[in-house]
C-alpha positions as CSV (number, residue, x, y, z in Angstrom):
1,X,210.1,102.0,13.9
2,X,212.7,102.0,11.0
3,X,212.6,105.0,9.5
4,X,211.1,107.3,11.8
5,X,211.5,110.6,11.2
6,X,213.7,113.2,13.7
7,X,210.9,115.3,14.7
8,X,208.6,112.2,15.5
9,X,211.6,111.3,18.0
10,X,212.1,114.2,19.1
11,X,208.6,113.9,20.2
12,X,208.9,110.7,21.4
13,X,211.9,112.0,23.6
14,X,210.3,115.0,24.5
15,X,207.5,113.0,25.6
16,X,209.1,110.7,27.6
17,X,211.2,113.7,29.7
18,X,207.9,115.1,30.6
19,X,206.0,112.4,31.7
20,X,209.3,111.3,33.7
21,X,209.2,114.9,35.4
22,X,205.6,114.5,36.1
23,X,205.8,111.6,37.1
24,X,208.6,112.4,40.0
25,X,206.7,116.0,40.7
26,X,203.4,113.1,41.6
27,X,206.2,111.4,43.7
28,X,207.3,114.3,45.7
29,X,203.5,115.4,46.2
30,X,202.3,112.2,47.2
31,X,205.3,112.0,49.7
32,X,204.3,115.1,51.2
33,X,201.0,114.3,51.5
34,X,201.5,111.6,53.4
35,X,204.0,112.8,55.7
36,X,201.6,114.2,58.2
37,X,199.8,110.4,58.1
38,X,203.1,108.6,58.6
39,X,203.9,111.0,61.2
40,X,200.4,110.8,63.1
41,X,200.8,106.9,62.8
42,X,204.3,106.7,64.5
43,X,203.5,109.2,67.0
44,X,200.1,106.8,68.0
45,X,202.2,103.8,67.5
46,X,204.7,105.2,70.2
47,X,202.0,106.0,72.5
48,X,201.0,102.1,72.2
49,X,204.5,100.6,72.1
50,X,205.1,103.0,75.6
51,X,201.9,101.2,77.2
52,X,202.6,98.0,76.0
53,X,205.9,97.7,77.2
54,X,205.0,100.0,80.4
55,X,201.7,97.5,81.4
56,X,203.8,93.8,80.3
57,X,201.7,92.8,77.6
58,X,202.0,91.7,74.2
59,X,199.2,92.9,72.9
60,X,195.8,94.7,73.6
61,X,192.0,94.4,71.9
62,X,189.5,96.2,71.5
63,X,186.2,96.3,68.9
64,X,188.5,98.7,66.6
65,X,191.2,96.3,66.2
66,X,194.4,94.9,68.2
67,X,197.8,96.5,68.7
68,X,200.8,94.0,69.3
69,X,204.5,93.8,70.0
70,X,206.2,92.6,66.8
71,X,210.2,91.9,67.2
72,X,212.3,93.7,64.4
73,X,216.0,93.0,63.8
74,X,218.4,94.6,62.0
75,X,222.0,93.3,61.4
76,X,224.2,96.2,59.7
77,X,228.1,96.0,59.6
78,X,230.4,98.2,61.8
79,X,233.6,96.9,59.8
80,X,233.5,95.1,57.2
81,X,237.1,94.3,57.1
82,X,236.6,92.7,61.1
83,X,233.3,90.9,59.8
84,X,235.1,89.5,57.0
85,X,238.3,88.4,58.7
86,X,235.8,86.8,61.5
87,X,233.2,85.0,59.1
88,X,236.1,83.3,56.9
89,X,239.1,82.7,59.5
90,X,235.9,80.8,61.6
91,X,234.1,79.4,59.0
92,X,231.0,81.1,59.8
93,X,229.5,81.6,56.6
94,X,225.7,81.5,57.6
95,X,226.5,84.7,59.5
96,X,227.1,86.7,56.0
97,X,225.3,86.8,52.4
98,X,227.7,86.6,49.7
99,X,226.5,88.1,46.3
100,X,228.2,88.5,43.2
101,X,229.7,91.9,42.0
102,X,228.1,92.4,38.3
103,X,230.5,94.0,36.7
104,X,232.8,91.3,38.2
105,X,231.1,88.9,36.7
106,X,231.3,90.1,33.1
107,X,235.0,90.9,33.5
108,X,235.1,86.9,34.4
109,X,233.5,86.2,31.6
110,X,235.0,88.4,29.2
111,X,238.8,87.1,30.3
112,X,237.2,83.5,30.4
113,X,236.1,83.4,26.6
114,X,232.5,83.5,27.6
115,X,232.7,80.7,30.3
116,X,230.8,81.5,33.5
117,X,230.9,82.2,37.0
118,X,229.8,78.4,38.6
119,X,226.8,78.8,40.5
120,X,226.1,82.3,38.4
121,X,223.6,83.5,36.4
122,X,224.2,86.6,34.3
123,X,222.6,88.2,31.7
124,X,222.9,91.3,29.9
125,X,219.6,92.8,28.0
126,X,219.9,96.6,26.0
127,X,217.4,99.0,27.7
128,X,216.6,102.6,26.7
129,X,217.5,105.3,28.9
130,X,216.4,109.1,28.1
131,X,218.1,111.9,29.1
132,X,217.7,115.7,28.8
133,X,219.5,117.7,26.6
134,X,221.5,120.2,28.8
């Protein structure tokens, strides 16, 4: 790649924008496309949940397939100052999921002299990112 010249990359760049734009204009296609599906499916999914729950059964069969009850949680926080203050003054620590701050981290490790965070891996790798001339 060493001495490229600036109109092969300006191609190269060029290239790259457009195939990015394409690429998200496929996105937003596909996710319109598939709209009506995802909503057809939920609305027949509610219809099954409704009897389900309304008949007492776990699940029902048939020759096209089965439809079941599955259990989904979710766990979101209300106040995280309350969880926190609850999770460390009991000692509840299974309750939460610690995860360390990147740029955190690398401040650490910068005022540290290039020594760690224990239990830490970090790494740093050079990428390329492209952007559009305004």
């Amino acid at each position: 790649m060493e001495g490229m010249d600036t109109g092969m990359l300006e191609k190269m760049i060029d290239s790259y924008i457009t195939l990015r734009d394409r690429k998200e204009e496929l996105i937003e296609k596909h996710k319109a496309e598939l709209k009506q599906y995802n909503e057809a499916m939920d609305e027949l999914a509610g219809y099954l949940r409704g009897h389900l729950l309304s008949q007492k059964l776990q699940s029902i069969s048939c020759d096209a397939g089965t439809a079941f009850l599955q259990r989904q949680r979710s766990a979101t926080v209300a106040d995280m100052a309350i969880f926190r203050e609850f999770v460390i003054s009991n000692s509840n620590f299974d309750l939460a999921d610690f995860r360390p701050k990147k740029d955190a981290v690398e401040g650490y490790i910068e005022e540290h002299k290039g020594e760690g965070v224990p239990g830490v891996n970090f790494t740093v790798r050079n990428g390329v990112l492209v952007q559009r001339r305004s």
